[in-house]
C-alpha positions in Angstrom: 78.5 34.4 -2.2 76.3 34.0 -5.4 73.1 32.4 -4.9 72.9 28.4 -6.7 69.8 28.5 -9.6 69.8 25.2 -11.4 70.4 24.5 -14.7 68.0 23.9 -17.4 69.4 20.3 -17.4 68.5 20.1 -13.9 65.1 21.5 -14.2 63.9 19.3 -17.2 64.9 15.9 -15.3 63.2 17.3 -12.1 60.3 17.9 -14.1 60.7 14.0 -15.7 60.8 12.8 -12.6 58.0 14.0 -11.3 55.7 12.6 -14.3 58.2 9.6 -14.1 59.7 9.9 -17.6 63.8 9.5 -16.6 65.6 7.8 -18.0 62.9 4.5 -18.2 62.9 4.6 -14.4 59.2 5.4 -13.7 58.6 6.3 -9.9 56.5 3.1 -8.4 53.4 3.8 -7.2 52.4 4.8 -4.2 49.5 3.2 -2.4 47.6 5.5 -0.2 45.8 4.7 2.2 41.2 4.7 2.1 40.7 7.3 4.5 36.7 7.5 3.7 36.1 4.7 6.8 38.6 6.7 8.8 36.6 10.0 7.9 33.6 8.8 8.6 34.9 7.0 12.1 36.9 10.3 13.2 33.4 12.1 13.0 32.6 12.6 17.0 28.7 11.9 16.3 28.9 8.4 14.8 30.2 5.5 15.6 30.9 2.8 13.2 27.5 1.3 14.3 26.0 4.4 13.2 27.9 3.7 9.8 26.4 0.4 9.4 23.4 1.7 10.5 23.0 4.2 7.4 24.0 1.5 4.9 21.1 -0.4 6.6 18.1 2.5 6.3 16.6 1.7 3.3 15.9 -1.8 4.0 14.1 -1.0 7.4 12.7 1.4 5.7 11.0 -1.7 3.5 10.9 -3.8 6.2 8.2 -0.7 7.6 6.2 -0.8 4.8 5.6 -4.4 5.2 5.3 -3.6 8.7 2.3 -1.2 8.1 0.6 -3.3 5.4 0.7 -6.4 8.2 -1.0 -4.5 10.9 -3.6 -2.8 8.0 -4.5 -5.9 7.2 -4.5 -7.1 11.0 -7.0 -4.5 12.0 -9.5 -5.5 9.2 -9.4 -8.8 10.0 -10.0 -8.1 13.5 -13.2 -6.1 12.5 -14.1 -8.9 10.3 -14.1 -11.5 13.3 -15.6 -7.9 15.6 -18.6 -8.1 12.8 -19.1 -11.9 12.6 -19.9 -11.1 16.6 -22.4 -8.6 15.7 -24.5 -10.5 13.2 -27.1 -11.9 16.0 -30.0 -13.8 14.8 -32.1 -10.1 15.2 -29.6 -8.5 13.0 -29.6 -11.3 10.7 -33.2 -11.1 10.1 -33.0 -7.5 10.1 -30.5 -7.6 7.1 -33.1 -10.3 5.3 -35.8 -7.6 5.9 -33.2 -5.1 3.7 -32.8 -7.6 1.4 -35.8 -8.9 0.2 -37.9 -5.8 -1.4 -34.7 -5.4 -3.2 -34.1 -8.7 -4.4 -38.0 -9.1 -5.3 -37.2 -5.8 -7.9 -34.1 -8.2 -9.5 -31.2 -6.0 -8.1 -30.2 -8.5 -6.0 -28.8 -10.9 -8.5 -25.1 -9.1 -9.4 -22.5 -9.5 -7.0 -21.6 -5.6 -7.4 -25.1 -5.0 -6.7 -25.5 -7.1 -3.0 -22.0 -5.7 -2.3 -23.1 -1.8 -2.5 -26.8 -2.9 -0.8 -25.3 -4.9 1.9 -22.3 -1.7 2.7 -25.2 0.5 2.4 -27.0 -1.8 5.5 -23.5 -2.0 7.3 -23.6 2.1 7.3 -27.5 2.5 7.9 -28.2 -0.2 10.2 -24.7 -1.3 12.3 -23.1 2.5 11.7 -20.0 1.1 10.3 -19.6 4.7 8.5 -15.9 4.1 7.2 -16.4 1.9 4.4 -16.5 -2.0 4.0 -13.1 -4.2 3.8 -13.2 -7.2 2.0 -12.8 -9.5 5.3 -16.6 -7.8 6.2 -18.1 -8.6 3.1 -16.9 -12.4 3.4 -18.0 -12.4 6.7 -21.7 -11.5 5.8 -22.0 -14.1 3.1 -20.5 -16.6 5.1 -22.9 -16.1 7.7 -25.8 -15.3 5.6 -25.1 -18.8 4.1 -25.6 -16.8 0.9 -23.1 -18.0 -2.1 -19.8 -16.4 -1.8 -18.0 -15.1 -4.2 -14.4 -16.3 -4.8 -12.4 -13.0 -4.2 -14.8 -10.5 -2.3 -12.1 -7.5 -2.8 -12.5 -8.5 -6.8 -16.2 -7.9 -6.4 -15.8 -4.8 -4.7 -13.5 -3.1 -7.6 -15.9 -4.6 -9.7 -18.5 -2.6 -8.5 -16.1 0.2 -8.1 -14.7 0.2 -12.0 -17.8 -1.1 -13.7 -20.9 0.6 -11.6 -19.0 3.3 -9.4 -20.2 2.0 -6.7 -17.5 2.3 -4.4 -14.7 5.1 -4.0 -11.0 4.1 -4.2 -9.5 1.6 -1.2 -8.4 3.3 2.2 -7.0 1.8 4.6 -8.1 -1.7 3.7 -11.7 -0.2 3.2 -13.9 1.2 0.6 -17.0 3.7 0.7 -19.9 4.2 -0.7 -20.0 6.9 -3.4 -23.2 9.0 -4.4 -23.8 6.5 -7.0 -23.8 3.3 -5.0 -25.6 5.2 -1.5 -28.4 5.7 -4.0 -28.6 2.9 -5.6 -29.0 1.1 -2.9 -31.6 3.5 -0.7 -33.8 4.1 -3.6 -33.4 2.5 -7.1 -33.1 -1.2 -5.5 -36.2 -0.9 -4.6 -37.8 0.1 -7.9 -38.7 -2.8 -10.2 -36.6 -3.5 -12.7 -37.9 -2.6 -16.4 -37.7 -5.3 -19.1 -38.1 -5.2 -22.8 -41.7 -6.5 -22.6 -42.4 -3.9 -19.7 -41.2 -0.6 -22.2 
């Protein structure tokens, strides 16, 4: 029996077909089904939980952040209020005793100036070592009864930008740099010079 090979007539109309150019009868289309929620579902280790899990990381992940930056400034305030404790009438007065010489020279009189003095007490005198938060510095005007400035952490990038006072913020706090530990251990307590004076 000879084998059946189609005919070139039969061939091109197969071919036709396929790309749906018969005779104007295009195949219809065939909707298949989204298999990528199936995929993802048939995989033994997650669950479609899990699925909605992953489509929700990157907000936790925000929702962290905001998390961290709460509890940052939580612990600062805390050692604000920790502070406010600490201030007793013999530390007031030995924080007046500070003070004075260096107010009597005139470098008492910019805020950026009794900002780097006062951290430079907080370190020498109470051995807070790891810088002053903005919260501390409040704290000691507000007690002090000395006039308060309107945005302490403004004063203290003030002093950081303008007289490099202070090193960059950490953790809520900033420390003294060389600059600012010896302005306020030694030239503070040198009189100032005036234009009359040179």
């Amino acid at each position: 029996m000879r084998p059946h090979f189609p005919t070139s007539l039969q061939c091109v109309t197969y071919q036709n077909n396929c790309r749906g150019e018969d005779d104007g009868r295009r195949q219809p289309p065939v909707d298949l089904p989204d298999t990528r929620e199936s995929e993802q579902l048939d995989d033994p280790g997650r669950s479609a939980s899990g699925v909605a899990a992953a489509r929700r990381r990157p907000a936790r992940r925000r929702a962290t952040t905001k998390a961290s930056g709460a509890r940052r400034q939580s612990d600062t305030e805390q050692a604000a209020e920790a502070l406010r404790e600490k201030l007793t009438d013999d530390m007031q007065s030995k924080l007046e005793e500070y003070v004075d010489p260096r107010k009597e020279n005139g470098h008492f009189s910019s805020k950026q100036d009794q900002a780097a003095i006062i951290a430079m007490f907080l370190e020498e005198t109470m051995g807070i070592s790891e810088g002053i938060s903005a919260q501390e510095l409040g704290v000691i005007y507000d007690v002090m009864g000395w006039h308060e400035p309107g945005n302490p952490r403004a004063v203290i990038n003030n002093a950081r930008e303008r007289n490099n006072y202070f090193r960059g913020w950490s953790g809520g706090r900033a420390k003294l740099t060389a600059t600012g530990r010896n302005f306020a251990r030694h030239d503070a307590l040198q009189a100032t010079t005036t234009g009359a004076d040179k």
